[in-house]
N, C-alpha and C positions, 0 to 999 in steps of 0.2 A: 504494500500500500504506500502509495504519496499522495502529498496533497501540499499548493502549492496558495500561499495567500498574500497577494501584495496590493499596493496603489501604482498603477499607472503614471510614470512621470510625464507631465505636461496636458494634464486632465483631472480638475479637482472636482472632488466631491464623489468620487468613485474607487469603488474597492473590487478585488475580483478572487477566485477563490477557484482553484481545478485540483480535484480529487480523485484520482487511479485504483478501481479496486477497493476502497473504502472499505471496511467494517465499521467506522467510527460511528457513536450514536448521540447526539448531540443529548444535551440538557436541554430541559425547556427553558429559552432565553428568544428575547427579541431582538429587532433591531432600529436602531432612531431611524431611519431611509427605507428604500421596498429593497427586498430583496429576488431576487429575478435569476429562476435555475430551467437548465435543461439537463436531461440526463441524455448519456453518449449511450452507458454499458447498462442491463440488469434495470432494476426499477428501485426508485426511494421512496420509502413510505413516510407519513408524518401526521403529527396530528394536532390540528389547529381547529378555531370557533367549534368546537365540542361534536369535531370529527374527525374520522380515517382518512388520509385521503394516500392516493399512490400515482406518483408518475413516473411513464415509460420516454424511453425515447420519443417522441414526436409530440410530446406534449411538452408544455409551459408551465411553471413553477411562480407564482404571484404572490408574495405575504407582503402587506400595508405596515407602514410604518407601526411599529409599537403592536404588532400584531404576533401572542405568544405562539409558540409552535416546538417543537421536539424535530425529530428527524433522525434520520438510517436507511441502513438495507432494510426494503421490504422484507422480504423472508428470513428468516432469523438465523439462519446461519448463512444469510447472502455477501453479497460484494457486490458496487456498482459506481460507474465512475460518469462523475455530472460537474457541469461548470455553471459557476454563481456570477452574479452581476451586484456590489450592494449597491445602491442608488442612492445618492442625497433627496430629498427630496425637492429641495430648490434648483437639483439638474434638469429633476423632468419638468417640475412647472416651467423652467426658462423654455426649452424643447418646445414644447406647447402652446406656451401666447410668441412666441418668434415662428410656428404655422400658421397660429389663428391671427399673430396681427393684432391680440389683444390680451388684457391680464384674463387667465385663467386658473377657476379651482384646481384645488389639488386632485387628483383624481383616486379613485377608489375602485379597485377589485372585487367585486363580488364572490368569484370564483378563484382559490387558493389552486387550481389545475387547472389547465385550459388544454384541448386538443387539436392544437394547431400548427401542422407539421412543415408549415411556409415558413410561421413566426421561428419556428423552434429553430429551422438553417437559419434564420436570420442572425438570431442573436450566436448563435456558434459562429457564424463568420467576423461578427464583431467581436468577440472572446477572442479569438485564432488570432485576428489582427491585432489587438491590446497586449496580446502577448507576445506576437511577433514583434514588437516596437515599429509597426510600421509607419509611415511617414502619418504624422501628426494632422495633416491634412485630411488624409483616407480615415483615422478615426473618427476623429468628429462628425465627421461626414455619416461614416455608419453606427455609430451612436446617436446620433440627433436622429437617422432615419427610422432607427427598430424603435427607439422611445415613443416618437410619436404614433407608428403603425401600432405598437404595443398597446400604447393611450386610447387610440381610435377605435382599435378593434374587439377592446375587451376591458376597458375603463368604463367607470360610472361615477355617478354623486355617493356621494355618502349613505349609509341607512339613516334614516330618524331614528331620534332618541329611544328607544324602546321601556318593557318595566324593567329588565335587569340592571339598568340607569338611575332606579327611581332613590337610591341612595349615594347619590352622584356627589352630594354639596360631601358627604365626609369624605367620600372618597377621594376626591380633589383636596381637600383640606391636609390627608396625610400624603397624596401623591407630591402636593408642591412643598412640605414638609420636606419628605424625601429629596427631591429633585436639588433644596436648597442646602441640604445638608448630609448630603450621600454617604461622607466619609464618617458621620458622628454612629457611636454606639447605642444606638438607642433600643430600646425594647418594643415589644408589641404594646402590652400596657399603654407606654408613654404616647406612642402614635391616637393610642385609643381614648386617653382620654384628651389629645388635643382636638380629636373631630368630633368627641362630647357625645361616645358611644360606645359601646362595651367590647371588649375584646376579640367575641366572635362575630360578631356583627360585623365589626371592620372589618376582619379576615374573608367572610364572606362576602360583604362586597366588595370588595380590592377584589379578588379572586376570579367575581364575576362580571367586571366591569372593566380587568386589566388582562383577566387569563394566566395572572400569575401574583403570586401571595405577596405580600409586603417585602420578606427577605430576600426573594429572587430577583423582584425588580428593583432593589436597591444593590443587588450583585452586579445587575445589567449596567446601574448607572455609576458604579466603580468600575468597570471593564470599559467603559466609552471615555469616562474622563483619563483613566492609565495607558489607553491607546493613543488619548489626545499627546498625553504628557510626554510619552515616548516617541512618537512623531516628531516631535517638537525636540528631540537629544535629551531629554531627561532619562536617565539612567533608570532599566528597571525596577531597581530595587528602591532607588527613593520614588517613581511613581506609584508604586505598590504601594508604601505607606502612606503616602498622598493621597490617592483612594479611598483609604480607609481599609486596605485590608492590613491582613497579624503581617505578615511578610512575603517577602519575592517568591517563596515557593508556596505560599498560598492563591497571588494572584496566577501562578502559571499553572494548577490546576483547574480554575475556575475558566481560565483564558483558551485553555487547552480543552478542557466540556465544554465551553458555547460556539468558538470557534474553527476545532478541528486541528487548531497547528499550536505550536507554543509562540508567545511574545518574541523568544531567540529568532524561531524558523520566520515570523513573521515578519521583524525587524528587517533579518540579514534580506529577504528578497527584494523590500521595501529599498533598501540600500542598495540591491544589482540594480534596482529598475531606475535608478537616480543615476548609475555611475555613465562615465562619459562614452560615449558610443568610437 
């Protein structure tokens, strides 16, 4: 198994991620931008909005910002190798009103699989290229065109509010809690009694509102700002504790379950895709 995860040099707000063979099984973790997978080999199973879902070759992989999910080889003793896209999300909106000519919504997926075996060469040839380092030119080019075809052909608005929302005001009370203070130790109690409701109560709606409990999505926004950090030449081990995690070998296996590769492996490709041609 390999598995390879860098940033594109001379193209921000994009991450990208190819994995050979795979066994690995992720943690249920999100991500701030969509995420955008086609599988090559074998099938990936996952499970997001409180379903199964599996895609094959010729299908399209779609998870929305901040949208929990899991993931693996379908079959439990499988292998299958697929290539990831993570998206800002202020790449694809720009993509989209520089079509439309105007500001537009963020757009929303309805459907976390799509079988669409046009799209699915599409975005493989924009992968193939990013990785190539081919001329800077030709990327743009075919990342601005799969976004928007992406956008048009399988984007929508948002759902309305629904009841699983209906306890929204704590939820948001301990989400921006969290958000402002990722790195601090806090307890569930504490959270609970700042949204001025009982311990399970929060739990369950955090849970059901986010798709993941208070401690995981507080993992998630330790693993975003320690990727910032390290991006940025801060040495792992003081971003780790910056974060808020115990130490460097605790964020590398949190970094290592949500993302598939360690901060090292992550780093050092991040560093080839910079160095001078």
């Amino acid at each position: 198994m390999s598995s390879r995860y860098w940033r594109p040099d001379g193209i921000a707000g994009l991450d990208l991620l190819r994995s050979e063979d795979s066994t690995h099984r992720y943690a249920r973790h999100s991500h701030e931008g969509y995420a955008l997978g086609v599988v090559e080999r074998g099938a990936h199973g996952f499970a997001a909005r409180g379903r199964a879902w599996i895609a094959i070759p010729g299908r399209v992989i779609l998870v929305n910002p901040d949208e929990a999910h899991d993931g693996g080889p379908a079959a439990r003793a499988g292998a299958y190798s697929y290539r990831m896209l993570y998206v800002d999300g202020a790449v694809l909106r720009e993509a989209l009103a520089e079509a439309a000519g105007r500001r537009v919504a963020m757009p929303f997926f309805p459907e976390p699989v799509v079988s669409d075996s046009a799209l699915s060469e599409r975005l493989f040839e924009l992968h193939r290229s990013l990785e190539r380092s081919e001329a800077r030119l030709e990327r743009e080019a075919l990342l601005i065109a799969a976004l928007v075809a992406l956008a048009r052909r399988h984007g929508g608005a948002p759902p309305a509010a629904d009841q699983t929302r209906r306890w929204s005001r704590e939820v948001a009370l301990a989400r921006d809690y969290l958000e402002e203070n990722f790195a601090a130790d806090c307890s569930l109690a504490d959270l609970a009694a700042l949204a001025g409701v009982g311990r399970f109560r929060l739990l369950r709606a955090f849970r059901r509102s986010l798709g993941l409990p208070p401690h995981l999505y507080q993992t998630q926004l330790r693993l975003r700002h320690a990727k910032r950090l390290m991006l940025s030449g801060e040495p792992p081990a003081m971003a780790a504790v910056a974060a808020g995690f115990a130490d460097q070998s605790h964020m590398i296996r949190k970094f290592k379950s949500a993302y598939g590769v360690t901060p090292g492996e992550y780093l050092g490709r991040h560093a080839k895709s910079r160095a001078p041609q």
